[in-house]
PyMOL Python script that loads the backbone (N, CA, C, O; Angstrom):
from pymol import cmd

cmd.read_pdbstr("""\
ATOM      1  N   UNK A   1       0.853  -1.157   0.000  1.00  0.00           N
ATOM      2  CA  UNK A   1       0.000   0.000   0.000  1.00  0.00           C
ATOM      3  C   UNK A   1       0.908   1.231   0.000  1.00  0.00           C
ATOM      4  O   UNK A   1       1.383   1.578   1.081  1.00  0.00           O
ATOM      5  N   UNK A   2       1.227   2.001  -1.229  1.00  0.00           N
ATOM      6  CA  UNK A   2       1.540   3.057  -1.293  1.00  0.00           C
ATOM      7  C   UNK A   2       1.372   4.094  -0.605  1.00  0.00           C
ATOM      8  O   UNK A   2       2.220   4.390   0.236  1.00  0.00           O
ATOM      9  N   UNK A   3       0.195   4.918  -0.809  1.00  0.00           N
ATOM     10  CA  UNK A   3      -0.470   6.422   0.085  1.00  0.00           C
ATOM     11  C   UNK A   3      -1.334   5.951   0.978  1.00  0.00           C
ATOM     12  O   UNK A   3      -2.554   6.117   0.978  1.00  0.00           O
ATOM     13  N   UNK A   4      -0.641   5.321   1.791  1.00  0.00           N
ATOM     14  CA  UNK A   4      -1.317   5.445   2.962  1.00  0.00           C
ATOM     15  C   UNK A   4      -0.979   6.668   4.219  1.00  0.00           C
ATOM     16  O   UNK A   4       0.183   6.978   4.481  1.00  0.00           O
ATOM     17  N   UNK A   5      -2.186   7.298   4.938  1.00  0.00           N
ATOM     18  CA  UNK A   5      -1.881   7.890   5.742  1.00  0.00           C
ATOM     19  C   UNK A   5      -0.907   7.625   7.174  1.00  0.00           C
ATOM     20  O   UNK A   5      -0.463   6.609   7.708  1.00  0.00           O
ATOM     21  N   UNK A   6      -0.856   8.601   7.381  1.00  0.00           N
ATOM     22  CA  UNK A   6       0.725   8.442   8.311  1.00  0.00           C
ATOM     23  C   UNK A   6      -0.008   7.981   9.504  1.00  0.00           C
ATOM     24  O   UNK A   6       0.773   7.312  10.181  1.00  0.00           O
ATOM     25  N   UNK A   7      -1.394   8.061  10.159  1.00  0.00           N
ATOM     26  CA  UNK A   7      -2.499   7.811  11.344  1.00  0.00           C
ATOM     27  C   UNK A   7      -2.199   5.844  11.073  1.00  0.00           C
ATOM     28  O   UNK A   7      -1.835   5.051  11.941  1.00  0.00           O
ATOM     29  N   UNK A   8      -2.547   5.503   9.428  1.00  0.00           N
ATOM     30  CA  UNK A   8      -2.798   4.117   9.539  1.00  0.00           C
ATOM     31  C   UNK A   8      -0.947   3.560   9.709  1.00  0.00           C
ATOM     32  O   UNK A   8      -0.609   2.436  10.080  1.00  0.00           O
ATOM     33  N   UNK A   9      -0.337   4.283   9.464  1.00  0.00           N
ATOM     34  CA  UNK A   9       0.830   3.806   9.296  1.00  0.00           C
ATOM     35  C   UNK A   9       1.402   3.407  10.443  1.00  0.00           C
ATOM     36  O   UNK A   9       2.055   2.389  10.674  1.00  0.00           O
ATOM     37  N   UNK A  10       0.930   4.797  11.527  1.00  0.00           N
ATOM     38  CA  UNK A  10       1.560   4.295  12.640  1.00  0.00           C
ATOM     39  C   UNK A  10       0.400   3.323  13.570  1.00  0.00           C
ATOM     40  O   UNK A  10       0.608   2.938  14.721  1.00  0.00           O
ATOM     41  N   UNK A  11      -0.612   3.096  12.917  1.00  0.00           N
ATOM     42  CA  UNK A  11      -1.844   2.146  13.711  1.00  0.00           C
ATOM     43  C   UNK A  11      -1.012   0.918  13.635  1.00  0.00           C
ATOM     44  O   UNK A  11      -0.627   0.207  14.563  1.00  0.00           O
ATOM     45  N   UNK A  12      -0.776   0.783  12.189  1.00  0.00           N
ATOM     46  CA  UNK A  12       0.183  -0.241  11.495  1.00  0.00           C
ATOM     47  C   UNK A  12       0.957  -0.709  12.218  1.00  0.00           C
ATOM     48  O   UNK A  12       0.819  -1.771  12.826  1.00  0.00           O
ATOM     49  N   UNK A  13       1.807  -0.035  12.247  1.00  0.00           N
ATOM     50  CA  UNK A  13       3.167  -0.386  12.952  1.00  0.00           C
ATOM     51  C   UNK A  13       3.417  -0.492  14.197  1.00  0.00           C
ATOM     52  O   UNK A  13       4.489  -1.041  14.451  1.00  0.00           O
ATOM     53  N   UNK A  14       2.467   0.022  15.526  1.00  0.00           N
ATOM     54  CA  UNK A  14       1.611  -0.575  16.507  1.00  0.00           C
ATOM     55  C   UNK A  14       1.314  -1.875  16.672  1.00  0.00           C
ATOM     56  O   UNK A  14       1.871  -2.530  17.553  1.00  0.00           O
ATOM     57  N   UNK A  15       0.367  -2.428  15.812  1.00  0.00           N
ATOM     58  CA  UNK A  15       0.136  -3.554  15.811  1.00  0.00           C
ATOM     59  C   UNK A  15       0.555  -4.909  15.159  1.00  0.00           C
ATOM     60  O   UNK A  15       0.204  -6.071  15.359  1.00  0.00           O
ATOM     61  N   UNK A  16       1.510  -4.273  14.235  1.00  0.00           N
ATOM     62  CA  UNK A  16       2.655  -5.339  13.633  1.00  0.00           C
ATOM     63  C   UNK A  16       3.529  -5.716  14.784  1.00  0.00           C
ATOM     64  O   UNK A  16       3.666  -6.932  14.923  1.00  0.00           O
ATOM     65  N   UNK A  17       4.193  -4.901  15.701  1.00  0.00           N
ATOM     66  CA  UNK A  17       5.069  -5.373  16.889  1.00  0.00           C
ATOM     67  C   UNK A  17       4.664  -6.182  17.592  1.00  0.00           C
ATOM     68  O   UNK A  17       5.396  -7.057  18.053  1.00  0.00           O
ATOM     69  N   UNK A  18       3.091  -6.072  17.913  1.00  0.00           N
ATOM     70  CA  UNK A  18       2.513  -6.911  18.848  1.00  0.00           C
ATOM     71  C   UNK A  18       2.131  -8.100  18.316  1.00  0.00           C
ATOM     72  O   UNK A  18       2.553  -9.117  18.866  1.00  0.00           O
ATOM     73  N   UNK A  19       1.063  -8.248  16.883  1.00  0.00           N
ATOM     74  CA  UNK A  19       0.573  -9.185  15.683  1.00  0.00           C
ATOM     75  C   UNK A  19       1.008  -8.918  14.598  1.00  0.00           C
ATOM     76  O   UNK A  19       0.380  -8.041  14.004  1.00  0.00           O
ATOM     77  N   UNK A  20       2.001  -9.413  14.009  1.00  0.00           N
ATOM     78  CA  UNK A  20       1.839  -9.038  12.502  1.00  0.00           C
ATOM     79  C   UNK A  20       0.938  -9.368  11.417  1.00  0.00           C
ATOM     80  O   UNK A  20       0.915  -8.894  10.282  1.00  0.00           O
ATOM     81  N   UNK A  21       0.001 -10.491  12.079  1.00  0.00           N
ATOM     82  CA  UNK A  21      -0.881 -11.555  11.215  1.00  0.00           C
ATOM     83  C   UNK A  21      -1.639  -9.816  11.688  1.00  0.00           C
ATOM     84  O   UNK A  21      -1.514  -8.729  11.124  1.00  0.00           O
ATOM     85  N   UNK A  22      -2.101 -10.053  12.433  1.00  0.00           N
ATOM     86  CA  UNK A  22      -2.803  -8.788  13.145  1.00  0.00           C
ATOM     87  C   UNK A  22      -3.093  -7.836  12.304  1.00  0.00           C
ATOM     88  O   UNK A  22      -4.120  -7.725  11.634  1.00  0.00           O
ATOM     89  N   UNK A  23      -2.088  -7.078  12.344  1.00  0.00           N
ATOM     90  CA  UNK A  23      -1.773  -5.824  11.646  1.00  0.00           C
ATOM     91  C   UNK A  23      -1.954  -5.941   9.593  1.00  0.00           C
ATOM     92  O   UNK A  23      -2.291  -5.106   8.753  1.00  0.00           O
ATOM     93  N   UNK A  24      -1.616  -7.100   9.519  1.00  0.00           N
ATOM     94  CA  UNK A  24      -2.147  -7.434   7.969  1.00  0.00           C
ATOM     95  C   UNK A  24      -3.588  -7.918   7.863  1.00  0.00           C
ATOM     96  O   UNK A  24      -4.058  -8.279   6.784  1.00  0.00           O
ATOM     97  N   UNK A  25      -4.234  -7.920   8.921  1.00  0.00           N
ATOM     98  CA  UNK A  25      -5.344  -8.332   8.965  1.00  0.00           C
ATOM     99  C   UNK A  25      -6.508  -6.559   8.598  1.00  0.00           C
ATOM    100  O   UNK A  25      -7.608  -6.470   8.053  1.00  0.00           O
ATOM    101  N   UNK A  26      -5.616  -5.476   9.184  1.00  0.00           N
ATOM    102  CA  UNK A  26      -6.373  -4.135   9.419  1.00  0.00           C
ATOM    103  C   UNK A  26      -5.673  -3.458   7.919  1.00  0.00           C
ATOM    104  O   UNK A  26      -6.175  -2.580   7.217  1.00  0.00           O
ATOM    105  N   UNK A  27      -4.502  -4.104   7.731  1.00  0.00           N
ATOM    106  CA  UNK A  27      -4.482  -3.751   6.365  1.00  0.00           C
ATOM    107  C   UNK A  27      -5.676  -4.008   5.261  1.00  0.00           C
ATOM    108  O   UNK A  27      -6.169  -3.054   4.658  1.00  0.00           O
ATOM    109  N   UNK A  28      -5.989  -4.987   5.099  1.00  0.00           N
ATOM    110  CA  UNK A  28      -6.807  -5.387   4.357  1.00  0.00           C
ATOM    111  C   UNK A  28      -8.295  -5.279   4.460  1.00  0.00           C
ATOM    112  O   UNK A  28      -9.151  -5.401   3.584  1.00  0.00           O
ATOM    113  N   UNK A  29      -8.381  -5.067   5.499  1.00  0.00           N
ATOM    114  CA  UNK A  29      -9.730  -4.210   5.975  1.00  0.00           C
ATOM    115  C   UNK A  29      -9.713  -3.134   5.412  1.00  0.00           C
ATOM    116  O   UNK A  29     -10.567  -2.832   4.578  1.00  0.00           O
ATOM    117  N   UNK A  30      -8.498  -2.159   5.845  1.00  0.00           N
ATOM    118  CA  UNK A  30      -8.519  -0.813   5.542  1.00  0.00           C
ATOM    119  C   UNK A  30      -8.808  -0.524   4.093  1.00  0.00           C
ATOM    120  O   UNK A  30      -9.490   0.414   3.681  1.00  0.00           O
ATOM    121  N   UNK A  31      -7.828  -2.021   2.917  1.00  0.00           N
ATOM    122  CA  UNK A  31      -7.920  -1.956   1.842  1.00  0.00           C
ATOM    123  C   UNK A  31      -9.636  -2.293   1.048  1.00  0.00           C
ATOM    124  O   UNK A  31     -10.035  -1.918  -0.054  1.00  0.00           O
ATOM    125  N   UNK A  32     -10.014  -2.724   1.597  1.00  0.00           N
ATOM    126  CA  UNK A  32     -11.696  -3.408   1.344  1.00  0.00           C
ATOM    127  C   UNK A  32     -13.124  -2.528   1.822  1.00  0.00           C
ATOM    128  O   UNK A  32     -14.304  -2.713   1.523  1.00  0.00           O
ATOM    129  N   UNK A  33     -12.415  -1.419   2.762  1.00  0.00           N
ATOM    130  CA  UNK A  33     -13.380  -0.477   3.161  1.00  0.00           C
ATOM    131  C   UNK A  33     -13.530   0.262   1.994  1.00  0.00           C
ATOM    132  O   UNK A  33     -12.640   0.630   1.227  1.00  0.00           O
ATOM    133  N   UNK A  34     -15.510   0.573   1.874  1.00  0.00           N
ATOM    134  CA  UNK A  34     -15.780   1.611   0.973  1.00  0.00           C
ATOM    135  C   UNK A  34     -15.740   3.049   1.753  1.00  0.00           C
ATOM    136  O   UNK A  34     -15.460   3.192   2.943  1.00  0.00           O
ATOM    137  N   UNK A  35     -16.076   4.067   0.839  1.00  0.00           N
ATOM    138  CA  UNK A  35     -16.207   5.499   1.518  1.00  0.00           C
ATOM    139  C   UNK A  35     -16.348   5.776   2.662  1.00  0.00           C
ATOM    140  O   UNK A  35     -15.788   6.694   3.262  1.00  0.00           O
ATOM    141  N   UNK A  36     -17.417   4.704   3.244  1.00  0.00           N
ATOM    142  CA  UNK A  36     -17.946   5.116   4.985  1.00  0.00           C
ATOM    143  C   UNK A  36     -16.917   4.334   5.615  1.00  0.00           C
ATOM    144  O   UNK A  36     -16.836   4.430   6.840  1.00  0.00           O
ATOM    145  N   UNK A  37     -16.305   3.758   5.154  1.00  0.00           N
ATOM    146  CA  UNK A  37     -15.340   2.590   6.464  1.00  0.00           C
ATOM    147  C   UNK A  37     -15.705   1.227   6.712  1.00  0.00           C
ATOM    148  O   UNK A  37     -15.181   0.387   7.443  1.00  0.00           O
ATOM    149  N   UNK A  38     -16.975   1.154   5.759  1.00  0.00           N
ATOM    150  CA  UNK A  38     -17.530  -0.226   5.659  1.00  0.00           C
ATOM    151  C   UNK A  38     -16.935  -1.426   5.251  1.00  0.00           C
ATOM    152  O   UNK A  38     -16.031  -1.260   4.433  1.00  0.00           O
ATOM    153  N   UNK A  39     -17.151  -2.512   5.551  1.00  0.00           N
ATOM    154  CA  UNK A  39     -16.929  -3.590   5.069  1.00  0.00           C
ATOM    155  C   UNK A  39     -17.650  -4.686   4.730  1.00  0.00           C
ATOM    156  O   UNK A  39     -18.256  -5.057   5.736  1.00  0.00           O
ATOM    157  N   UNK A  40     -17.900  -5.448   3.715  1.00  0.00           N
ATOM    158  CA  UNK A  40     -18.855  -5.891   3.569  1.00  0.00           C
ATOM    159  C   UNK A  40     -18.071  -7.721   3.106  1.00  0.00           C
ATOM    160  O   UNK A  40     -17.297  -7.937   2.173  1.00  0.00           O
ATOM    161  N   UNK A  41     -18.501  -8.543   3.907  1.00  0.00           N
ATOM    162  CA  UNK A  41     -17.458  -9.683   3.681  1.00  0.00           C
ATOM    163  C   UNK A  41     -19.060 -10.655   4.148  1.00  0.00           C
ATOM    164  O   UNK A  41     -19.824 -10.327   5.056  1.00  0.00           O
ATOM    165  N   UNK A  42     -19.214 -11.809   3.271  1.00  0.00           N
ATOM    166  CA  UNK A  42     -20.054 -12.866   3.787  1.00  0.00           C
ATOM    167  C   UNK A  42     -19.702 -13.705   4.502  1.00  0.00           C
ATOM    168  O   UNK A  42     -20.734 -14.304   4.805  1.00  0.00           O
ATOM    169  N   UNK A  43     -18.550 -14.340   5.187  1.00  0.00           N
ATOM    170  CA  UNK A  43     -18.362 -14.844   6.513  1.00  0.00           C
ATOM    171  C   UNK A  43     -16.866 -15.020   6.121  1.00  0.00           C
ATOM    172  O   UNK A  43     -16.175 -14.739   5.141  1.00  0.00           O
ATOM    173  N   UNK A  44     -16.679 -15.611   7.330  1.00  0.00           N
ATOM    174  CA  UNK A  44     -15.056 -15.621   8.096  1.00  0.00           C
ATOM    175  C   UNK A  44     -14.187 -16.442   6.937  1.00  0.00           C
ATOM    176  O   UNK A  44     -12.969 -16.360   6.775  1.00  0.00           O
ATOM    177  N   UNK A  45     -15.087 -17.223   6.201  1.00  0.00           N
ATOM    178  CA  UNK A  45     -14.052 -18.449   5.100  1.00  0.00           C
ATOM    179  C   UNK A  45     -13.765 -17.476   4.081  1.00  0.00           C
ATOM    180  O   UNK A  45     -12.622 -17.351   3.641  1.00  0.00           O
ATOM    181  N   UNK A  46     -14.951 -16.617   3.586  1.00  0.00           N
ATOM    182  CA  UNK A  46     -14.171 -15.595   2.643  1.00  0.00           C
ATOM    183  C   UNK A  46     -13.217 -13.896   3.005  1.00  0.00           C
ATOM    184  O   UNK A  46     -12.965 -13.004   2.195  1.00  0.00           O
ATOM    185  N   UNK A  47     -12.958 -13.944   4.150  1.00  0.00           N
ATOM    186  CA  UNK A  47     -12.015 -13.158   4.787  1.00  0.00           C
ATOM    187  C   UNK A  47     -10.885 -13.848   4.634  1.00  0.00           C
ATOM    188  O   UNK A  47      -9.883 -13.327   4.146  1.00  0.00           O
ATOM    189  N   UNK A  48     -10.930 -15.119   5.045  1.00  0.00           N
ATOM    190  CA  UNK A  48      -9.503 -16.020   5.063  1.00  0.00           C
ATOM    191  C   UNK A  48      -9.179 -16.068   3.805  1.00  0.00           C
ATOM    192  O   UNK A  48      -7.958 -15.954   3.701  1.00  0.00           O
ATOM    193  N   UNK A  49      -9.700 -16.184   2.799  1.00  0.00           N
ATOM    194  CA  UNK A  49      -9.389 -16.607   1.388  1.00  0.00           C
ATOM    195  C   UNK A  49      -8.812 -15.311   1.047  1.00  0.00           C
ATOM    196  O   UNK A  49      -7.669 -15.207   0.601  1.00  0.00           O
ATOM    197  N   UNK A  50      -9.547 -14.379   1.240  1.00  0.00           N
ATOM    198  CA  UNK A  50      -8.725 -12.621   0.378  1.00  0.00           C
ATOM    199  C   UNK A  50      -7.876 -12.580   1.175  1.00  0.00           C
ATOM    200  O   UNK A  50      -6.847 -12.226   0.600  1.00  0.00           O
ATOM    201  N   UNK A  51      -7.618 -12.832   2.752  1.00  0.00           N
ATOM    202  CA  UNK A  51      -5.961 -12.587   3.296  1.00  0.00           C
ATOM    203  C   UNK A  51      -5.116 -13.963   2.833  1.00  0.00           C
ATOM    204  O   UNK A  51      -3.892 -13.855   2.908  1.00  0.00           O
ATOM    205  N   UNK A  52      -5.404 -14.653   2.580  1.00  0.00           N
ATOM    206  CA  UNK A  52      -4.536 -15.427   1.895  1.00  0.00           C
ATOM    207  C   UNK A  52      -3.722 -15.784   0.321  1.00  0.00           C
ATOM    208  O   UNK A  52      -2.815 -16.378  -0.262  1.00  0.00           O
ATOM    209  N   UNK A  53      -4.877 -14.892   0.232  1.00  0.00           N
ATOM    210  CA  UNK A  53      -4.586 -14.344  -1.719  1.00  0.00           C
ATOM    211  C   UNK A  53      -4.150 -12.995  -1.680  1.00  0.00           C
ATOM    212  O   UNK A  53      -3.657 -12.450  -2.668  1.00  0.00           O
ATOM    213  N   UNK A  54      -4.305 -12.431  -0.591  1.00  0.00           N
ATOM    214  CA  UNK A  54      -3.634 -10.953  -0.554  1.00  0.00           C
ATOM    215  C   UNK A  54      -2.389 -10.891  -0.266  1.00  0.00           C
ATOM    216  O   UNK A  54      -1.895  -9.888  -0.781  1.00  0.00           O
ATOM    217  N   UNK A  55      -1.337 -11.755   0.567  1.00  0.00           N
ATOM    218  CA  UNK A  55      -0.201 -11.835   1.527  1.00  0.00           C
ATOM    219  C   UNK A  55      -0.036 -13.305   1.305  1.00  0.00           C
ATOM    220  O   UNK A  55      -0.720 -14.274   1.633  1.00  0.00           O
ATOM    221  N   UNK A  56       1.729 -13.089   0.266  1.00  0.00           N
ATOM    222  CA  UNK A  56       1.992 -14.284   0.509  1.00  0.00           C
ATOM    223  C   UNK A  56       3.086 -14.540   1.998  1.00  0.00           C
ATOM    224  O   UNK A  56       3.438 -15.623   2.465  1.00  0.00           O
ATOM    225  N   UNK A  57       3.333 -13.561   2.345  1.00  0.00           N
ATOM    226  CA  UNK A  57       3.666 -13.991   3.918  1.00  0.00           C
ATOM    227  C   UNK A  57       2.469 -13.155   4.528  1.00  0.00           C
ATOM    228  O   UNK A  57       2.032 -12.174   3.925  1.00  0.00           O
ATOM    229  N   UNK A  58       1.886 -13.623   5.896  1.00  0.00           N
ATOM    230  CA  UNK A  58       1.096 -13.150   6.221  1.00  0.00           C
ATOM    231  C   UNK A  58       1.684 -12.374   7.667  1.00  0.00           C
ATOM    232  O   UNK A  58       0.982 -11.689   8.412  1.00  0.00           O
ATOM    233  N   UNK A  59       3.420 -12.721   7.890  1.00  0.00           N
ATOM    234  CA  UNK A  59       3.688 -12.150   8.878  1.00  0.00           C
ATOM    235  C   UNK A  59       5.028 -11.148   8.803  1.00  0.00           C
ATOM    236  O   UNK A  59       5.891 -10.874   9.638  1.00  0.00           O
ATOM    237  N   UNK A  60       4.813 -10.739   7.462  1.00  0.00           N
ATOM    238  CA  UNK A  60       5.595  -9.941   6.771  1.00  0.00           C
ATOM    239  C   UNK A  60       5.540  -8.569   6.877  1.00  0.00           C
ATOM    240  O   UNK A  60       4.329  -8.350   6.828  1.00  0.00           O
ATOM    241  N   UNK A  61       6.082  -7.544   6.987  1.00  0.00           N
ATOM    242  CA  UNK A  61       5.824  -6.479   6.748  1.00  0.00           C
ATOM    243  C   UNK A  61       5.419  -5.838   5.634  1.00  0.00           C
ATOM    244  O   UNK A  61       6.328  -5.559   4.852  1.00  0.00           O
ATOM    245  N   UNK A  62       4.375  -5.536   5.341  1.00  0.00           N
ATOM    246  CA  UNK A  62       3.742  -4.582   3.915  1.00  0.00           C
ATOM    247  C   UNK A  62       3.736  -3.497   3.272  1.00  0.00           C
ATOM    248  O   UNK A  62       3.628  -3.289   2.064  1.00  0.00           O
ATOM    249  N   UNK A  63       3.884  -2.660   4.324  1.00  0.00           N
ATOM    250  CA  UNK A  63       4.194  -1.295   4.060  1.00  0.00           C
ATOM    251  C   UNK A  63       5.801  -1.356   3.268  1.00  0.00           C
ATOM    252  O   UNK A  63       6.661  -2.232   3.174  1.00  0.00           O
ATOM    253  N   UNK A  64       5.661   0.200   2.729  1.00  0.00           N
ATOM    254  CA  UNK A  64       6.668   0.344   1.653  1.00  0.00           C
ATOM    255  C   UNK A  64       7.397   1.171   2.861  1.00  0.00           C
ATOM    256  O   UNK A  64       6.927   1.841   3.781  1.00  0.00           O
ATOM    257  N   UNK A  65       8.910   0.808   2.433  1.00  0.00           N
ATOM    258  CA  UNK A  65      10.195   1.696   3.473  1.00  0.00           C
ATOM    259  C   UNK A  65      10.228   0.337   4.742  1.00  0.00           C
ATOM    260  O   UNK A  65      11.209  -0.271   4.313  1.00  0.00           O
ATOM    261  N   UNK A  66       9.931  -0.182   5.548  1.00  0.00           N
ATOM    262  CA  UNK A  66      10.043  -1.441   6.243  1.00  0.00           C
ATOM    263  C   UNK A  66       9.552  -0.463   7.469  1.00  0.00           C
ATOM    264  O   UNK A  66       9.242   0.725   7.559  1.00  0.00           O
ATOM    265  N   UNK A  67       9.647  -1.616   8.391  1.00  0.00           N
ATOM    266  CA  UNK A  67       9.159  -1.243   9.541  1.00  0.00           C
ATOM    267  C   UNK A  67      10.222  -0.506  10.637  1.00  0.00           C
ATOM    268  O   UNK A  67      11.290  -1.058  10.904  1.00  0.00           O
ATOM    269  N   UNK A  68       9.856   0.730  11.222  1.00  0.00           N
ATOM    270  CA  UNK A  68      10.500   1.708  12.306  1.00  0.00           C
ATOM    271  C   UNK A  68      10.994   0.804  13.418  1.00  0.00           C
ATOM    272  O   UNK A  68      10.326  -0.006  14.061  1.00  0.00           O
ATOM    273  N   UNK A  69      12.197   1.070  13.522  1.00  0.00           N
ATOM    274  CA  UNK A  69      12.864   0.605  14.892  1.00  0.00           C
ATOM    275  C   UNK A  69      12.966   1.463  15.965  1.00  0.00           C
ATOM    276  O   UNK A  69      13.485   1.080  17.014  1.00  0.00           O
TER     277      UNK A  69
END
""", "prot")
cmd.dss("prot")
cmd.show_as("cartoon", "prot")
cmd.util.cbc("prot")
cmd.orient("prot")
């Protein structure tokens, strides 16, 4: 994710230290939200399937520049 705001970046990077599955998990939320912040997913098997087709490591860091020490 390119332009992302610097608020999700550091939400990001918050919760990558603690979860990284975690934190790629709010990625992809963030990425799947429409205008209002919505999300619209028909149950938990097709959440798993788009984070698993989204991230081929799922405990990787995503963001562009790596993660702040």
């Amino acid at each position: 994710m390119k332009n992302c705001s610097r608020k999700l970046r550091r939400d990001y990077n918050r919760a990558f230290r603690k979860n990284p599955a975690a934190a790629n998990m709010l990625l992809l939320l963030c990425e799947l939200a429409d205008d209002k912040g919505q999300v619209i997913v028909k149950d938990e098997e097709e959440l798993a399937r788009l984070f698993n087709a989204r991230f081929d490591d799922p405990r990787s860091y995503q963001l562009d520049g790596g993660p702040k020490r």
